[in-house]
Structure formats: C-alpha cells, structure tokens
N, C-alpha and C positions, 0 to 999 in steps of 0.2 A: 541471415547472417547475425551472429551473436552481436551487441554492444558491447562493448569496456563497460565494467564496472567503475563504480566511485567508493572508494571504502574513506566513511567520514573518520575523521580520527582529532577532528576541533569540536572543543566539548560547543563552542558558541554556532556551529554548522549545526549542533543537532538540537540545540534550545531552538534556532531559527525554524527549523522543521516541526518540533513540537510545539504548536501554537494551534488551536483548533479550526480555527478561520482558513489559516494556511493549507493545513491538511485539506480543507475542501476544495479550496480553491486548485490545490494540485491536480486534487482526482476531478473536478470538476472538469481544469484543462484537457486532463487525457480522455476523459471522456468524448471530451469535444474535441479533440484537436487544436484549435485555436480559436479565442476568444477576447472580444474587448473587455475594458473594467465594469465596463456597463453592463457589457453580457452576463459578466460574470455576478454580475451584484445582485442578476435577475435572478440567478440558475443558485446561490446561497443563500439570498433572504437580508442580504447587506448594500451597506451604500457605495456606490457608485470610488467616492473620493477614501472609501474604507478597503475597499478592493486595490483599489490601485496605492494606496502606501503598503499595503502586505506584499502586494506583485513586488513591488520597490524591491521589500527587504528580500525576497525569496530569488530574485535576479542577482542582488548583490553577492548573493552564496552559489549561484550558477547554476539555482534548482528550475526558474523557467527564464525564460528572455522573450524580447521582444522579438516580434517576428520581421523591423525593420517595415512594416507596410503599413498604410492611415499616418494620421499626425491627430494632434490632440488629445481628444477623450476618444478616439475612432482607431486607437494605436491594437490591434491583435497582441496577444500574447502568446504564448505555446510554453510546452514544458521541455526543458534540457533533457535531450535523450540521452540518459543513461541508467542503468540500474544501482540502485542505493545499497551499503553493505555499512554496519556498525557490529559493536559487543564482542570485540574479541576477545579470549580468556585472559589477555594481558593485562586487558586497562584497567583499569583502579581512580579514584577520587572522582575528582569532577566530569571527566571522560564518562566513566563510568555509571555516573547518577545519571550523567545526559544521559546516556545510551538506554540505560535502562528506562526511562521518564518518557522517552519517543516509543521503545516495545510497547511500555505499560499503554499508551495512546493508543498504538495500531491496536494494539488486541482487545483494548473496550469500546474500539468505530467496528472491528470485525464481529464482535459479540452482541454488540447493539444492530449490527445488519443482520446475525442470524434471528436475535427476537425480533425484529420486525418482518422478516420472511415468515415468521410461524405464527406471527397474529393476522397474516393478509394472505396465504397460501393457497387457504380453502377458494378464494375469489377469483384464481387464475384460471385458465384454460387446463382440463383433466393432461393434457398429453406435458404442460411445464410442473407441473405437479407430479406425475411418475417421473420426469426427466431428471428433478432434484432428488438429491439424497445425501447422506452424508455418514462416516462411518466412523466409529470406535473400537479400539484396540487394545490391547495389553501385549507385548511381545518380549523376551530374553534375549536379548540382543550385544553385540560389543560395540565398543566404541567406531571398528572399523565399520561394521555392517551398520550403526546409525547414520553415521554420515553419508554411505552409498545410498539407503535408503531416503535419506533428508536429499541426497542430490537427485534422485528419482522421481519422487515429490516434487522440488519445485521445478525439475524439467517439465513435468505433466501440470504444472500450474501455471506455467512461463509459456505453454504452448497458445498460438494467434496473438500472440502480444503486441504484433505488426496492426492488426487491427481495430487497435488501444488508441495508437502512436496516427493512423490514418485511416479514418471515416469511411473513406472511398473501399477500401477493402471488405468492410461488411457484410455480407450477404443477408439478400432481402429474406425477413422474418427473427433474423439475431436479435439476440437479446443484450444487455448486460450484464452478464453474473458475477456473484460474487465468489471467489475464491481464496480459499485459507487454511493453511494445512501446516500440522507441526508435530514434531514426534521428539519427544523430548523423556530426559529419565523421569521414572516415578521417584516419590521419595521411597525409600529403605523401607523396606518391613522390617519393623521393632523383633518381632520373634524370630524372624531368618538369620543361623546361623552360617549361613552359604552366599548372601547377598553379600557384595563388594561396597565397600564404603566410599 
C-alpha cells in the first residue's frame, strides 16, 4: 500500500531537514527502525544529549516521533512515515533557497556514498560486485515522456521500501543499498539551432 505523501511547502520544514546531523539521524532511524538517543549517538559518532535535541527538533516538524515506549534516556524513536516532496516550479525566495539547499545536501550524501562504494568495491564478495552497476544516458525526450520516465525511476527505486520502514521483513543475506536516480534536462547546446530553450 502506497503512503500519503508530505509536500513541504515552509521554507523553516526544510532548513529543519537540512542540517547534516539530522539527515543521519533520519537514515540512521530507517535503517533501524527504531532506535534510542543512545542508540543512535552510537550508530553517528555523536553524543547521546546531541542526538536527542536534534530528535527534538525533527519531531517538532513531524519528521520522526516517539515511539511512546521506555521513559528517560531509554525513549525509542522511529521515523514518521511518510514520503517527502519539495521544489515545485512555483516557489520562489526563501522557499526556494531552502528547497534547493536540502537537494544540494541529498545529492552530495548520495555522491559521497557512490565515492565511497568505488574506493571499498574491490573488497566485497565477486557476486555484490557484478550485482552493482550503475548507468548513464543522454535521451530527446519531452517534457510529457520525462516525467513518465522520472515516475518509472522512482517506482523501481521505491520498490521493498516496506523493508526500510520494518526489519523483520529483510530476508536473510539483504543488504543495504544505496539508491539514486535522476533524469533531468541537459543544458542547451550553444550551436543547436533545433534545441528548445
């Protein structure tokens, strides 16, 4: 069953998500499922009492919550399920800086995971090493067919998402991979007199 999305549309929802700490602590939760501040201080390299004022602020915007179980420092947390949507062609000014300041984030934690797959690859097992790959393209395409294609993409990227969200579904030998995919225009070629502006 699909989730509701959340389309942010407060420029201060998406400053709260952009903050680097948070971003780990996010992916850290879905990785995990649910985790205390302690847990979590372990699993990013931070303190205990630095974890849990970030959890604060990321609950306050309804990006995870409490899971209502432990008391104290022994409180679980989990992430709000739902899928995140920003950058529409409308917004403008501040909207718009956030928005773009949170992509610019995602796409250099996603760039920074693929150099790190290609300096540690050689080390894996031969059969996770033919299993990865990754492809590039150039296509003429319309705006109609981008967007079918972009909603293709992230259907085949969103697939086992369920097993993000809960642990228990895993099958023994899964891995964590990373995924990230975008098809977006090229800029103009200067001497094409056929290219659309």
């Amino acid at each position: 069953m699909d989730e509701p999305g959340r389309k942010l549309r407060d420029p201060q929802e998406l400053r709260v998500l952009a903050h680097p700490l948070r971003m780990r602590l996010r992916q850290a939760l879905y990785e995990r499922g649910t985790a205390t501040a302690t847990e979590l201080a372990e699993m990013v390299g931070e303190s205990p009492a630095n974890c849990s004022w970030h959890l604060r602020q990321l609950a306050k915007y309804g990006f995870v919550e409490e899971t209502g179980d432990g008391t104290g420092r022994n409180r679980p947390w989990r992430p709000a399920s739902h899928a995140l949507s920003w950058g529409e062609a409308d917004e403008s000014g501040e909207l718009a800086a956030a928005g773009d300041r949170l992509s610019a984030m995602i796409y250099e934690q996603e760039f920074a995971g693929l150099r790190d797959w290609q300096a540690w690859r050689r080390t894996d097992p031969p059969e996770w090493q033919d299993a990865a790959s990754f492809a590039q393209s150039v296509a003429w395409l319309t705006a109609e067919e981008l967007a079918e294609l972009n909603a293709t993409l992230t259907e085949l990227a969103l697939r086992g998402r369920e097993r993000l969200r809960d642990p228990a579904t895993r099958p023994p030998g899964s891995r964590r991979i990373r995924i990230f995919t975008s098809a977006v225009p090229a800029a103009p070629l200067p001497a094409d007199p056929d290219q659309d502006s």
